[in-house]
Structures are given as C-alpha cells and as structure tokens.
N, C-alpha and C positions, 0 to 999 in steps of 0.2 A: 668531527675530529677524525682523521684515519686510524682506520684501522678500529676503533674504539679503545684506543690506547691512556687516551686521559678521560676524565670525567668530567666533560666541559664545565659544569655547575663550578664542583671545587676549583678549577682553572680559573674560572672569571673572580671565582671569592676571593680566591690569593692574591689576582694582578692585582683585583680594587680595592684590597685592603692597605695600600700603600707602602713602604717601606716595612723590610722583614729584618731580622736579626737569626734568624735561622741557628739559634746555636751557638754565633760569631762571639768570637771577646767584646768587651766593649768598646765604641767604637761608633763612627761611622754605621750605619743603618743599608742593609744592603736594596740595591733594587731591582724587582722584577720585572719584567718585560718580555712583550711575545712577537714572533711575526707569523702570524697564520695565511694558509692559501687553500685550505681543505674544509668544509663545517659539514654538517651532515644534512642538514637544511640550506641551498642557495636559490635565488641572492637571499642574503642577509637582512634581516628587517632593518629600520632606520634604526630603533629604539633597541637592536641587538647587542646585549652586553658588550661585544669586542668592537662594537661602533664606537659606544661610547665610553672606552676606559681609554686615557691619554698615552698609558705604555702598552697599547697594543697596536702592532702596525698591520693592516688586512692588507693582503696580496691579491691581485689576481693569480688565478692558478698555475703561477708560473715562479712563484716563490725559489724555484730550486736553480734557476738561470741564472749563470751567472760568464762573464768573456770568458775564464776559464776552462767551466764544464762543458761551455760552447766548442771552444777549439779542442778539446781532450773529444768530445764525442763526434763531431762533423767535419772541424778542418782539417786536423792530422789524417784520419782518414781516405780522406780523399785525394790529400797532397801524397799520403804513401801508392794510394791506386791509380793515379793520375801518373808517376814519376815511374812506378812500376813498369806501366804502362806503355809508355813513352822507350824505358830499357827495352822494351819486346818482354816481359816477364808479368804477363797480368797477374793478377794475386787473386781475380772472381773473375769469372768467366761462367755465364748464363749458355747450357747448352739443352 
C-alpha cells in the first residue's frame, strides 16, 4: 500500500466482509469497493487477498491515468509551447 497509509490486513477484512452499514439509518446496506495500483509486495500472488475479493479491481500502476490528467499534464502543455513558439515568443528555451 503507498505510503503505509492503510493496513492492508484491516483493508482486505472490510472489502470481504461484504456489505457495511457504517453508522447509516436503516436502510439499504452500503458497499465497499477498492481500485488499487500500488502493494508493497509485486506481482501479486494468485491466491492474494485483492485477487480474490470480487469488489476489488487491481490496476496496473497506472491507476491515476485518466484522457483528462492526460491532456491537463502533456497536451495543453505542449499546444501552449508549440503555439508560443510558432508567435516567435518561446516559453523554455534550453541555453
């Protein structure tokens, strides 16, 4: 887990104990579910709790990718230093 932020043990008890009630009124049964892309041991054994719990989805480590965070950190970027560029008004210049 990054960082050592959760305590995988307790993680894996809560997804596979099925529906929680956390508190809630009564009611519908809330549910938990994870998507992970980090563990502290890879690859993963077959027999690796988040293999086998059905609401967890394993990522490759790329979990945080999305067209979005894609054009916000590579496209826009580029089309500003490219267009820049083109004005005659570079924005980075390697000297």
């Amino acid at each position: 887990m990054r960082g050592h932020v959760v305590a995988a043990a307790s993680l894996w008890g809560h997804l596979g104990a099925g529906p929680h009630r956390c508190g809630a009124p009564p009611g519908p049964a809330l549910r938990a579910g994870a998507g992970l892309d980090i563990f502290d041991h890879e690859p993963l054994a077959d027999d690796h709790p988040p293999r086998t719990l059905p609401n967890v989805l394993v990522l490759p480590h790329l979990g945080h990718v999305t067209r979005r965070s894609d054009e916000g950190c590579f496209r826009h970027p580029v089309e500003d230093d490219v267009t820049a560029f083109l004005a005659g008004s570079p924005i980075r210049q390697l000297g």
